[in-house]
Kinemage of the C-alpha trace (Angstrom):
@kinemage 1
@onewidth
@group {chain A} dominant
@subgroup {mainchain}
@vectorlist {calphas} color= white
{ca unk a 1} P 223.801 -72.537 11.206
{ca unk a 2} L 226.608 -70.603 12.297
{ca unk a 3} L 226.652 -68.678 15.341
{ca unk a 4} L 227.135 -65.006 16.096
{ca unk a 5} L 230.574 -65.696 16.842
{ca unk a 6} L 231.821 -66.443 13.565
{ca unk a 7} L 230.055 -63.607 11.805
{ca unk a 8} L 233.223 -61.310 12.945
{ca unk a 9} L 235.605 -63.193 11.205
{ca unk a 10} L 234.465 -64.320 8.403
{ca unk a 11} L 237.284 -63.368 5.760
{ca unk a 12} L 239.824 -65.962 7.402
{ca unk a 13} L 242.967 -65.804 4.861
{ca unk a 14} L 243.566 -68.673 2.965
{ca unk a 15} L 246.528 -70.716 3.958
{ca unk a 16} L 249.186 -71.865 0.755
{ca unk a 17} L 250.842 -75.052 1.939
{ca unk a 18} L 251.951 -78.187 0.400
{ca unk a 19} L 250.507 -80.144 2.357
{ca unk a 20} L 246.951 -80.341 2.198
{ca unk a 21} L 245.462 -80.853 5.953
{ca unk a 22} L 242.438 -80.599 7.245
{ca unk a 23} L 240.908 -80.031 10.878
{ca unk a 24} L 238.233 -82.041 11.853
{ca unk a 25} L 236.284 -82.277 14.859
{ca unk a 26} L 234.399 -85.918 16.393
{ca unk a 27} L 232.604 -86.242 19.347
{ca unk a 28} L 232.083 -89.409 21.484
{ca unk a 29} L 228.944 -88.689 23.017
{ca unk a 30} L 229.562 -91.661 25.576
{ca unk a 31} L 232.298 -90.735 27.187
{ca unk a 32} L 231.715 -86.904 26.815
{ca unk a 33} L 235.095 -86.239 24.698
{ca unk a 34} L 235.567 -84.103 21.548
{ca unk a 35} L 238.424 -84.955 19.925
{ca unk a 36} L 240.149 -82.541 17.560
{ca unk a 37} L 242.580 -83.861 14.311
{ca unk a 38} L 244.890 -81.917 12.385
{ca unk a 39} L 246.182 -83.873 8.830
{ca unk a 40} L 247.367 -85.986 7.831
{ca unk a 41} L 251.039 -84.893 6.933
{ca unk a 42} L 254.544 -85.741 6.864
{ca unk a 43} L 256.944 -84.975 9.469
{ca unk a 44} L 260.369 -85.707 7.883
{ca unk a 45} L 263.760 -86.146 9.276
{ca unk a 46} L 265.819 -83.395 10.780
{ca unk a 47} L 262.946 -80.394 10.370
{ca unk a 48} L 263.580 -77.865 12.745
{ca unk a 49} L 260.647 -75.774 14.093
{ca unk a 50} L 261.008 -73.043 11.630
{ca unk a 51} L 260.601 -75.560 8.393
{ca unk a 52} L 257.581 -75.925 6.712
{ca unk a 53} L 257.190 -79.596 7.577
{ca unk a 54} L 254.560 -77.977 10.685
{ca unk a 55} L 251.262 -78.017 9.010
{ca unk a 56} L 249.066 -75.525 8.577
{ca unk a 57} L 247.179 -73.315 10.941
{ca unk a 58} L 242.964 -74.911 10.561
{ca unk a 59} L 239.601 -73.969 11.333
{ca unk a 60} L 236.965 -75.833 12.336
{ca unk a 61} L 233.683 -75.306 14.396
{ca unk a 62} L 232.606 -76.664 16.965
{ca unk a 63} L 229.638 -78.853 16.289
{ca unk a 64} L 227.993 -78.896 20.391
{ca unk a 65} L 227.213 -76.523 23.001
{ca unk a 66} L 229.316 -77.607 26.214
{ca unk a 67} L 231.616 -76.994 28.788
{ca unk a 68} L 235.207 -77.764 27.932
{ca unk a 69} L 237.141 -78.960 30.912
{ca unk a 70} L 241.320 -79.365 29.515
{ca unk a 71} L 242.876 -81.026 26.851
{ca unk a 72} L 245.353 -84.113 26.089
{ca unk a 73} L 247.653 -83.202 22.717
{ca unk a 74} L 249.470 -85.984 21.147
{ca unk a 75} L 250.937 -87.157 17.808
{ca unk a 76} L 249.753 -90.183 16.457
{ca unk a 77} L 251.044 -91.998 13.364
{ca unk a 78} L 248.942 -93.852 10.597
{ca unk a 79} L 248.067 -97.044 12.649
{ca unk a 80} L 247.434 -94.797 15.960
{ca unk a 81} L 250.208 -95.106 17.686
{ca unk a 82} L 251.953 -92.284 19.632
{ca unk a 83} L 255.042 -90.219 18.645
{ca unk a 84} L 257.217 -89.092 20.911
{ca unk a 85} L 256.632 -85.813 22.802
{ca unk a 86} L 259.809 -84.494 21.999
{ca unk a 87} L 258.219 -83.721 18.447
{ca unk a 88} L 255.766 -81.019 19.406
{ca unk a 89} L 258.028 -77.685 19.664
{ca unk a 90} L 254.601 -76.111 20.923
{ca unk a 91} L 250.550 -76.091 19.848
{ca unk a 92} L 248.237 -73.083 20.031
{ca unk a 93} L 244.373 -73.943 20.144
{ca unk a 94} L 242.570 -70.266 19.290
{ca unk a 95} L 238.692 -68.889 19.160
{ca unk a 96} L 239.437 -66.225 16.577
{ca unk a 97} L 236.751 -64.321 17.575
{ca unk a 98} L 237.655 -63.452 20.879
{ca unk a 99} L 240.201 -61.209 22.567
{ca unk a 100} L 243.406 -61.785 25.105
{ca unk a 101} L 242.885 -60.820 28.858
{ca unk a 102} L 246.229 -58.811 28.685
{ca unk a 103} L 245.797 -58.235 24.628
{ca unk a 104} L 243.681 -57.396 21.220
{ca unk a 105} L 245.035 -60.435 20.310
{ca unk a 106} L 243.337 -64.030 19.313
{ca unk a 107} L 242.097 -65.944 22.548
{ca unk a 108} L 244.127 -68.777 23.590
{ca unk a 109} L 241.639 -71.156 24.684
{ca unk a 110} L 244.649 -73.692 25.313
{ca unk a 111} L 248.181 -74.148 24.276
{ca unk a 112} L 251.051 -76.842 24.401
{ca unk a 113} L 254.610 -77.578 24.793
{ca unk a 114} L 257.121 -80.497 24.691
{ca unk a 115} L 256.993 -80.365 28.178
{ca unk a 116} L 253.387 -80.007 28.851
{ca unk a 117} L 251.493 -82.421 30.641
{ca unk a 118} L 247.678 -83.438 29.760
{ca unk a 119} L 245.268 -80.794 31.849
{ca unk a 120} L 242.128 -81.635 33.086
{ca unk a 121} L 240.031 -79.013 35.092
{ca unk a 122} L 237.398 -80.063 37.589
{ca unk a 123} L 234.260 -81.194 36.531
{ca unk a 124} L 232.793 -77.639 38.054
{ca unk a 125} L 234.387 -75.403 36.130
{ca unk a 126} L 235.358 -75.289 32.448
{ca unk a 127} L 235.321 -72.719 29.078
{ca unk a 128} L 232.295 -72.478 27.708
{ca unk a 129} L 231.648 -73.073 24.508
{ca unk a 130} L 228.522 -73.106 21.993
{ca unk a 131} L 227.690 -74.949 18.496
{ca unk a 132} L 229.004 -72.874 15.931
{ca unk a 133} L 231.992 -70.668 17.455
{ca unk a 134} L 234.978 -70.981 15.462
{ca unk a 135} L 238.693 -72.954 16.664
{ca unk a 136} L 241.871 -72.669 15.240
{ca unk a 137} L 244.586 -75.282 15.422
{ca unk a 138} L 248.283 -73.729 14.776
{ca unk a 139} L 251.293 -75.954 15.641
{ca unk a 140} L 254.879 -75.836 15.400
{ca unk a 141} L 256.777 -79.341 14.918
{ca unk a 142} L 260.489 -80.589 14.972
{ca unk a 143} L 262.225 -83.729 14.313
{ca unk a 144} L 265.975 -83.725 15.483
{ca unk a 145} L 265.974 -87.418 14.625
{ca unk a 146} L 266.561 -89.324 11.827
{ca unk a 147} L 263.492 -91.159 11.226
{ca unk a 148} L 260.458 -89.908 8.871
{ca unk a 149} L 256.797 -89.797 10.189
{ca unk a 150} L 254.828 -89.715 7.456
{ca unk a 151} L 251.497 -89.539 7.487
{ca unk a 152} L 251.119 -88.025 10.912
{ca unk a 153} L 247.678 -86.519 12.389
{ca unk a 154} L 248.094 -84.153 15.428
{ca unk a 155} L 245.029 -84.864 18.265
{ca unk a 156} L 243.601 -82.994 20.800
{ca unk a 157} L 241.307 -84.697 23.373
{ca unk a 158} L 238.520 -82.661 24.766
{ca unk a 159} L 236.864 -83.936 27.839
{ca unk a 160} L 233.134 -82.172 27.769
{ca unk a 161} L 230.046 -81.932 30.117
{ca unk a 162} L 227.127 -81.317 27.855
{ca unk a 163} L 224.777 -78.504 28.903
{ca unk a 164} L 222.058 -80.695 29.192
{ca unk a 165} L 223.395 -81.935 32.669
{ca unk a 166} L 221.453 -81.033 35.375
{ca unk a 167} L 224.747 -79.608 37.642
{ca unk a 168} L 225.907 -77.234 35.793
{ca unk a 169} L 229.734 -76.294 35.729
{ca unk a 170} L 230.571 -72.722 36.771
{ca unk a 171} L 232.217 -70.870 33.327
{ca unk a 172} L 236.111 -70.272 33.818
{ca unk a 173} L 238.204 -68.038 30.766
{ca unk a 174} L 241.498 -68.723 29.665
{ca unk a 175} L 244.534 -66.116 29.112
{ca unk a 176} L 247.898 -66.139 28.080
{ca unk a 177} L 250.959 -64.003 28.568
{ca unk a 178} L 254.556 -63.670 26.733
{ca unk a 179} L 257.592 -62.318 27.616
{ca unk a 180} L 257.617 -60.785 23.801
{ca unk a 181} L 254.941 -58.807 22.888
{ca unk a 182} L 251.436 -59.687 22.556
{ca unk a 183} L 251.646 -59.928 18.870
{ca unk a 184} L 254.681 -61.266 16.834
{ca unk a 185} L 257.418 -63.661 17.198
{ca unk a 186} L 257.548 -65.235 21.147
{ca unk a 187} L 261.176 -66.675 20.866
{ca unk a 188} L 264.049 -64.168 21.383
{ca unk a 189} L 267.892 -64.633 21.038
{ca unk a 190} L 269.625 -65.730 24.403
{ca unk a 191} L 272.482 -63.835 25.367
{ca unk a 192} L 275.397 -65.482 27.339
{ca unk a 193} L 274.941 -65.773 30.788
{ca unk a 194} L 272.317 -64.306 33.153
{ca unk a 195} L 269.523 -62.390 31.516
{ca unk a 196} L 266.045 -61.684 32.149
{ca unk a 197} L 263.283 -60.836 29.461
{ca unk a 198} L 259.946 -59.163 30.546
{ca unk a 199} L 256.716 -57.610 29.365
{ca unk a 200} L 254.166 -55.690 31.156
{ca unk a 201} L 250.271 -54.678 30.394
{ca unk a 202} L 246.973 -54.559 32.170
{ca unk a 203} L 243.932 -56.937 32.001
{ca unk a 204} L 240.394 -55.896 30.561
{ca unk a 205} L 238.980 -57.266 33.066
{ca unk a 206} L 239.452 -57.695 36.952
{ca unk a 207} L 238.205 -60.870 38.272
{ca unk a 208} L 240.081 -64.058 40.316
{ca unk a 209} L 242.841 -66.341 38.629
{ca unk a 210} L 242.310 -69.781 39.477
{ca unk a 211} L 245.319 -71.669 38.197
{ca unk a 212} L 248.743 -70.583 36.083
{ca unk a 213} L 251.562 -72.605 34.752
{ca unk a 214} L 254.253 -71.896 32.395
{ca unk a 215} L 256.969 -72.771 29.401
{ca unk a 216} L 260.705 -72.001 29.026
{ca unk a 217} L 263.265 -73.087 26.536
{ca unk a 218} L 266.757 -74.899 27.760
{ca unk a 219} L 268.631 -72.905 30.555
{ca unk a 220} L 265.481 -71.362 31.955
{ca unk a 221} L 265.715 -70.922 35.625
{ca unk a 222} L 262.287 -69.363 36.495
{ca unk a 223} L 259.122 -67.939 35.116
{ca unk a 224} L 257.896 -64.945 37.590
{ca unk a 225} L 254.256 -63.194 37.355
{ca unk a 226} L 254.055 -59.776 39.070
{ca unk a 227} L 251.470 -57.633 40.591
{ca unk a 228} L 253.741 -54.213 39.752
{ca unk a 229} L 250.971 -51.935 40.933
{ca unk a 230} L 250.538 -53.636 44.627
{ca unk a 231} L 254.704 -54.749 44.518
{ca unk a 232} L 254.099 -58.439 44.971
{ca unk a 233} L 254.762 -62.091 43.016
{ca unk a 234} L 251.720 -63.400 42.490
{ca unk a 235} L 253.669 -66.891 41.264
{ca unk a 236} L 256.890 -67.944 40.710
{ca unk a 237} L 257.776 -71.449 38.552
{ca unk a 238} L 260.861 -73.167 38.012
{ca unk a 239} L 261.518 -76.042 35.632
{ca unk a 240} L 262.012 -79.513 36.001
{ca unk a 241} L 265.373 -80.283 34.098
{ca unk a 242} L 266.218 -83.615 32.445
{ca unk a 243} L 270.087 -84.777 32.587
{ca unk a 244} L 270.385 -83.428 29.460
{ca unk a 245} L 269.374 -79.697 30.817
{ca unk a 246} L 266.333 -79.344 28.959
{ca unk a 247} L 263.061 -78.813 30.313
{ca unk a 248} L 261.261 -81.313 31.575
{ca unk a 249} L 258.187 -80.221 33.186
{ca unk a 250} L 256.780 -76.810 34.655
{ca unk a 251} L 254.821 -76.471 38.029
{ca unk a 252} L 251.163 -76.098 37.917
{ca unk a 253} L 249.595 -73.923 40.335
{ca unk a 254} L 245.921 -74.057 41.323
{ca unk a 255} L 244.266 -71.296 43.377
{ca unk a 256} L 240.723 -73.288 43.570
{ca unk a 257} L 240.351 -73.725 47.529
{ca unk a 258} L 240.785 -69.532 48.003
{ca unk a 259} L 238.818 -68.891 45.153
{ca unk a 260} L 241.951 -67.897 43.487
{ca unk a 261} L 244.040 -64.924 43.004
{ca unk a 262} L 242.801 -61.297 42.357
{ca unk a 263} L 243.721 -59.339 39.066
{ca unk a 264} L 242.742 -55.814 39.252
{ca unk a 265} L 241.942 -54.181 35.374
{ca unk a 266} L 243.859 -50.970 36.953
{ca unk a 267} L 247.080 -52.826 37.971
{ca unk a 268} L 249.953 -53.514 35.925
{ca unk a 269} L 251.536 -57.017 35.431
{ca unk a 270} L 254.870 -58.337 34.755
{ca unk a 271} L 256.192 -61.432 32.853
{ca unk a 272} L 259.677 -62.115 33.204
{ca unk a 273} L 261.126 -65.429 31.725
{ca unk a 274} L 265.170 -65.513 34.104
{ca unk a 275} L 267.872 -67.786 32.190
{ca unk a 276} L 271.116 -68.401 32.713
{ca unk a 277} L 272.804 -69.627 29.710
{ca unk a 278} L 276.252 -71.591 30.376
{ca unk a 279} L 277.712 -71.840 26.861
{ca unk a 280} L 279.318 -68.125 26.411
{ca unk a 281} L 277.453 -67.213 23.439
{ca unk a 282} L 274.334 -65.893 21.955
{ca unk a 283} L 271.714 -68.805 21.098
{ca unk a 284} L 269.392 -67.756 18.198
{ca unk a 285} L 265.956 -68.073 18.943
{ca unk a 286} L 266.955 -69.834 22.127
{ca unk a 287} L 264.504 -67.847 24.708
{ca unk a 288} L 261.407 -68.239 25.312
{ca unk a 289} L 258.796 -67.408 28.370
{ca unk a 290} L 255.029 -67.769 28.241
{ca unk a 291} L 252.136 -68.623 30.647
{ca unk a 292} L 249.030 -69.807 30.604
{ca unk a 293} L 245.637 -69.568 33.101
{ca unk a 294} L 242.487 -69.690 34.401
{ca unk a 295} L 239.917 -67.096 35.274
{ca unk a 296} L 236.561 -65.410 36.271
{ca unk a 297} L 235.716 -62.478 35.175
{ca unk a 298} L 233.906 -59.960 37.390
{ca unk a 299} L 231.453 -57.456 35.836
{ca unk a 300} L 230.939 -59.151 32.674
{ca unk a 301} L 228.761 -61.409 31.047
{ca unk a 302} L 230.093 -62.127 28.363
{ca unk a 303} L 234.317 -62.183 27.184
{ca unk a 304} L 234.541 -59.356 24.511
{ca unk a 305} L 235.195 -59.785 20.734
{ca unk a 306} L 238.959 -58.751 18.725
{ca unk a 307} L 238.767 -55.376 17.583
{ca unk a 308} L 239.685 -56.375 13.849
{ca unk a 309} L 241.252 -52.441 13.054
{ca unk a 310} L 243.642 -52.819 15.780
{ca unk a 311} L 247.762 -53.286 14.659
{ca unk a 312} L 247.897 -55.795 17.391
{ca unk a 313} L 245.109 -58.343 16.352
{ca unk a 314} L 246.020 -57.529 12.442
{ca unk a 315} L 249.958 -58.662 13.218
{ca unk a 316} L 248.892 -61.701 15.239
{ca unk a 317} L 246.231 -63.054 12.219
{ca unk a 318} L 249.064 -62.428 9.549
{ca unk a 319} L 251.513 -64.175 11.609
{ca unk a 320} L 249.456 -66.977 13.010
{ca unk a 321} L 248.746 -67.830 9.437
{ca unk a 322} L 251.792 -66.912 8.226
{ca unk a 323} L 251.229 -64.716 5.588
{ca unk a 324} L 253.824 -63.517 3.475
{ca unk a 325} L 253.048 -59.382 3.859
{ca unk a 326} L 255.092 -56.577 5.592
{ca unk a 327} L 254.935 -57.497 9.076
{ca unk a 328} L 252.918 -54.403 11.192
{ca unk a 329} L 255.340 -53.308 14.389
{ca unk a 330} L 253.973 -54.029 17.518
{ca unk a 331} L 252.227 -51.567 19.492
{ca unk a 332} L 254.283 -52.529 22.962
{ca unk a 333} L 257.485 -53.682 23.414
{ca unk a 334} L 259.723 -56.167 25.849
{ca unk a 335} L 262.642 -55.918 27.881
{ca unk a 336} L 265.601 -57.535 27.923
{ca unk a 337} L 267.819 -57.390 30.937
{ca unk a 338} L 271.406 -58.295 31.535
{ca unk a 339} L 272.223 -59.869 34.906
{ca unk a 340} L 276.225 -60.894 35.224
């Protein structure tokens, strides 16, 4: 039977795409992992991230009631074996049903980049989740190289603790911020030199932030969050950087042993992505600057649902699923900042 959760959004859009994929969802019961696959389909030579060799955004449900504690994401190819990293341009796991801390957007109950590294959360906390709420897998893919990967299935690894355990694992929430506004495109063209890009909004609910890390594009100096209201960084990450000067890696901070970080639903928060970008001209599409976390709510039970009339949530859906309508503006806007 399907849950509650899915009876809000039940006229998902259909999704044209020539390659026919599927998401399904296995659980190994022994070692307490779901495992989520998306295809198969074929990845060909020299598709940028904007092609339509990505496949389509999925649904699925989730077939057990259990806490979720991270996620691995990796490509595999027909016999199993992994594809490079480099491939994944960035991957978006969703409960439709539920809202953004910051947002009336789709909850990001994880997401991915190239540089992302497998995250597992302690066995005493984790996102709770119940047979029959909805997930949605949207990725975006790029080969630069000149081989074909046909064939390919996108995974994502699920360690679980079943709620039949006896120690139960305290409930956490995810989030997710963007430099661009809640709802529409998150890249942005990067100006010459040193810029900065930021967006601001409040939570819906106070509670403590547990953990935060990050994702930039190539020439990315720094990802900064920002208490605005109280005048104080709350975290501050700079890349890794490969000797090619791309991203390598992001920090990942955890707040666990002080019970984390406080977010007040009556402050105002800043995102700004900083880049400094050597080559003297504009790079389409070349910025980027999101985050990611961890939370507990205070003063609520349970995390609310999407308000389906709002601009916000109707903009993300058609873009998430890329439908091909008139695209509604967004309700809030960022700003970009020139720093010679």
């Amino acid at each position: 039977m399907i849950s509650r959760l899915l009876a809000p959004f039940v006229f998902l859009p259909a999704v044209v795409s020539a390659q026919d994929v599927e998401l399904r969802v296995r659980v190994d019961s022994a070692i307490h992992e779901m495992v989520l696959e998306l295809g198969p389909f074929d990845l060909p030579a020299h598709a940028g991230h904007e092609s339509n060799a990505s496949p389509p955004p999925r649904v699925a449900v989730f077939p057990i009631d259990a806490w979720l504690h991270g996620y691995t994401i990796e490509l595999v190819d027909t016999q199993g074996h992994k594809l490079p990293g480099s491939l994944i341009h960035h991957v978006n796991i969703i409960a439709p049903s539920r809202r953004e801390l910051f947002s009336n957007i789709m909850l990001r109950i994880g997401a991915a980049g190239t540089e992302t590294a497998p995250l597992r959360l302690p066995r005493m906390i984790g996102y709770r989740a119940r047979a029959g709420d909805t997930v949605l897998v949207s990725s975006m893919l790029h080969n630069g190289t000149m081989t074909d990967h046909p064939q390919t299935t996108l995974r994502v690894r699920v360690p679980y603790t079943p709620t039949s355990t006896w120690l139960r694992p305290f409930t956490v929430f995810p989030f997710y911020l963007d430099v661009m506004p809640p709802a529409g495109s998150h890249s942005y063209d990067l100006p010459p030199g040193k810029s900065e890009k930021y967006w601001e909004g409040k939570p819906a609910s106070s509670g403590r932030m547990l953990g935060v890390s990050g994702h930039l594009h190539k020439y990315g100096v720094e990802l900064r969050l920002e208490d605005i209201t109280a005048r104080k960084v709350i975290w501050s990450g700079k890349p890794t950087i490969d000797s090619a000067g791309n991203v390598a890696g992001m920090p990942l901070a955890k707040f666990y042993l002080r019970f984390g970080v406080s977010l007040d639903s009556s402050h105002v928060y800043r995102l700004t992505a900083f880049y400094d970008n050597p080559t003297g001209q504009t790079i389409p599409d070349g910025g980027m600057g999101a985050l990611g976390g961890i939370m507990v709510p205070s003063g609520i039970t349970e995390w609310p649902l999407v308000r389906r009339d709002d601009p916000e949530y109707q903009l993300d859906l058609r873009l998430t699923y890329r439908m091909d309508r008139d695209p509604v503006p967004p309700t809030r806007t960022s700003i970009m900042k020139h720093t010679h």
